[in-house]
C-alpha positions in Angstrom: -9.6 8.8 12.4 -8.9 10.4 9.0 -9.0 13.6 10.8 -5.9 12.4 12.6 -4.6 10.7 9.7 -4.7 14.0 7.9 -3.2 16.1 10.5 -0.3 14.1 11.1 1.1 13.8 7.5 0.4 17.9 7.2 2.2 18.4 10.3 5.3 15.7 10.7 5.3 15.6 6.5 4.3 18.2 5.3 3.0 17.2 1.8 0.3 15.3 0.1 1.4 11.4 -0.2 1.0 9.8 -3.5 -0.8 6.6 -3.3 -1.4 4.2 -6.3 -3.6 1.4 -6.4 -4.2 -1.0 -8.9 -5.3 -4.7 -9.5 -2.6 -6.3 -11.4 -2.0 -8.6 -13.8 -5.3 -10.3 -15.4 -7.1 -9.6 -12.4 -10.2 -7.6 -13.1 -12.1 -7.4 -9.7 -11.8 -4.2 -8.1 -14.2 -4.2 -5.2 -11.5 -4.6 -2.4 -9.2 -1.5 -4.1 -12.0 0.5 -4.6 -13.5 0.1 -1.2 -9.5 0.9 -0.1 -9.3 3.7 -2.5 -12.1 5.4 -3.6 -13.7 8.4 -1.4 -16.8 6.7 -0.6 -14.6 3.6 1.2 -16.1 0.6 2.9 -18.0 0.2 6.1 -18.5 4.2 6.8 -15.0 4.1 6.8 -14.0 6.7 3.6 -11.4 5.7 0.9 -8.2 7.3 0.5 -9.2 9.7 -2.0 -11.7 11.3 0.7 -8.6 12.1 3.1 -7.2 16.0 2.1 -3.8 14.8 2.6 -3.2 11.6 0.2 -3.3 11.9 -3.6 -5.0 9.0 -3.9 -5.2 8.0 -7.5 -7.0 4.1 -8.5 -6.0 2.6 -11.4 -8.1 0.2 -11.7 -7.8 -3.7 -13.1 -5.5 -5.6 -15.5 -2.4 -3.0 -15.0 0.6 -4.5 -15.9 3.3 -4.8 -13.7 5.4 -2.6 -15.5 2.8 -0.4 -16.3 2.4 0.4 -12.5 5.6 0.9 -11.6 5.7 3.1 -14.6 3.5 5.4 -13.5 4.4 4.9 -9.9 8.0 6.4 -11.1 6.3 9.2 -13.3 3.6 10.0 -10.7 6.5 10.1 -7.6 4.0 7.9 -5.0 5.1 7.3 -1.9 3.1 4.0 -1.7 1.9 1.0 -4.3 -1.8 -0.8 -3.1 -2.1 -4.0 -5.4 -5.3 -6.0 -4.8 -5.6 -9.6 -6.0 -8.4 -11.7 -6.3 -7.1 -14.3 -8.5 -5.4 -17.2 -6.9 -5.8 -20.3 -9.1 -2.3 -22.1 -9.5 -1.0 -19.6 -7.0 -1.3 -16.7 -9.9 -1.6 -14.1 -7.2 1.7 -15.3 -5.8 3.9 -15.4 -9.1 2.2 -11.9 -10.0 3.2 -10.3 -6.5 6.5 -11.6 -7.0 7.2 -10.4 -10.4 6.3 -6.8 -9.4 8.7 -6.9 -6.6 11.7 -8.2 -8.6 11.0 -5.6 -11.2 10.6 -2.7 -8.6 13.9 -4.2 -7.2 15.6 -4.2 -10.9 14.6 -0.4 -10.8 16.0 1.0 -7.5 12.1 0.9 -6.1 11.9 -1.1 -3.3 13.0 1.0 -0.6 11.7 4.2 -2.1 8.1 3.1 -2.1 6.0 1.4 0.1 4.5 -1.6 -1.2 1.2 -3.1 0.3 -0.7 -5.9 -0.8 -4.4 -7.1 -0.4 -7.2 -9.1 -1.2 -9.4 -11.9 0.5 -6.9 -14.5 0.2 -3.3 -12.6 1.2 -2.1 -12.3 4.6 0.8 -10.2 6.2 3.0 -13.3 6.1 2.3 -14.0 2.9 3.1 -10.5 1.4 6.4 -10.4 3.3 7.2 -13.7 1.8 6.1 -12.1 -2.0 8.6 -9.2 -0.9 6.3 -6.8 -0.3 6.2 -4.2 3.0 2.6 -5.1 4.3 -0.8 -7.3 3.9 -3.8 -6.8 4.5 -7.1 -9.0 4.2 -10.7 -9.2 4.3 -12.2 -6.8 6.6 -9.7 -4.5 6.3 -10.5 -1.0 6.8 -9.5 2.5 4.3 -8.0 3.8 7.9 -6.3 1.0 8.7 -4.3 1.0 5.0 -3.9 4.8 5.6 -2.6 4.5 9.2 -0.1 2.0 8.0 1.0 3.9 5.1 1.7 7.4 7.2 3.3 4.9 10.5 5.7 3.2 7.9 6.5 6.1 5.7 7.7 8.2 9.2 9.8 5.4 10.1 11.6 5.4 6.7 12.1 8.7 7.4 13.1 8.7 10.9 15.6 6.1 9.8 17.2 8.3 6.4 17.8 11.2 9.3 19.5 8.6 11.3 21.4 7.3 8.8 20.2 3.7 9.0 19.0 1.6 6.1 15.3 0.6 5.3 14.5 -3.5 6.5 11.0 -5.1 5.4 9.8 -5.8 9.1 9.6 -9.9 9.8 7.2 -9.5 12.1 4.2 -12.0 11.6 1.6 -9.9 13.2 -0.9 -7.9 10.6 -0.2 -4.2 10.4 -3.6 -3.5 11.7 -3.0 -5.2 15.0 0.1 -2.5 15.5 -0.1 0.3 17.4 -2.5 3.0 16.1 -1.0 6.5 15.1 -0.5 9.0 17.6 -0.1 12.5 17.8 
């Protein structure tokens, strides 16, 4: 629950996280980032901004890749959201590929989390555009949060350990792990 949610980043984190999410590119439909994002969500699940602990901040549509990362270096967020929509000629694909080899170029990969949606990308095929996790149609505002707060705790569990980040090659959807747990 976002209750939950809440009280594990405030507890094992300690801080708000910053979340950004943005429709990239020339993409210009928002409904699947705003039902992710904004505080009155999707289903009677609430958005992001609802939860007390996530700075949740939307950016909306046609934000450049560079623009995004941009702000996501300005801003300090912990995760990127990128909805597309758009997938004639596999546009979606080149775009989601170009944002990764530019957050690589900058030293961002492994500092942010990177998650992808949108009715048409899968977990597979977000891995395969580089990115840390998709998520598509149907997806929940909890199930994006839960993901962000499981995946940002590992990272951190690994730093104290003194191991290195790996993008997870699992094929399974994010939503079909494990829920959080006190």
């Amino acid at each position: 629950s976002r209750e939950e949610i809440d009280e594990i980043i405030k507890t094992k984190i300690g801080r708000k996280l910053v979340v950004l999410g943005a429709c990239t590119g020339y993409d210009a439909h928002t409904v699947g980032i705003d039902a992710i994002m904004n505080m009155k969500g999707f289903a009677g699940d609430y958005g992001l901004e609802r939860y007390q602990w996530f700075d949740a901040r939307n950016l909306g549509a046609q934000v450049l890749n560079e623009e995004l990362l941009k702000r996501a270096v300005e801003e300090k967020a912990d995760a990127i959201l990128v909805s597309k929509v758009v997938t004639q000629h596999n546009i979606h694909m080149r775009d989601m590929k170009d944002l990764m080899s530019r957050a690589k170029q900058m030293g961002l990969g492994d500092r942010m989390i990177f998650v992808a949606g949108g009715p048409r990308v899968t977990h597979p095929l977000a891995l395969e555009c580089g990115f840390d996790a998709g998520f598509g149609v149907g997806t929940k505002p909890s199930d994006v949060a839960s993901y962000i707060v499981e995946e940002f705790l590992r990272r951190f569990q690994q730093e104290r350990a003194g191991e290195t980040h790996e993008k997870s090659q699992i094929a399974k959807t994010p939503r079909s792990r494990a829920r959080l747990k006190k």
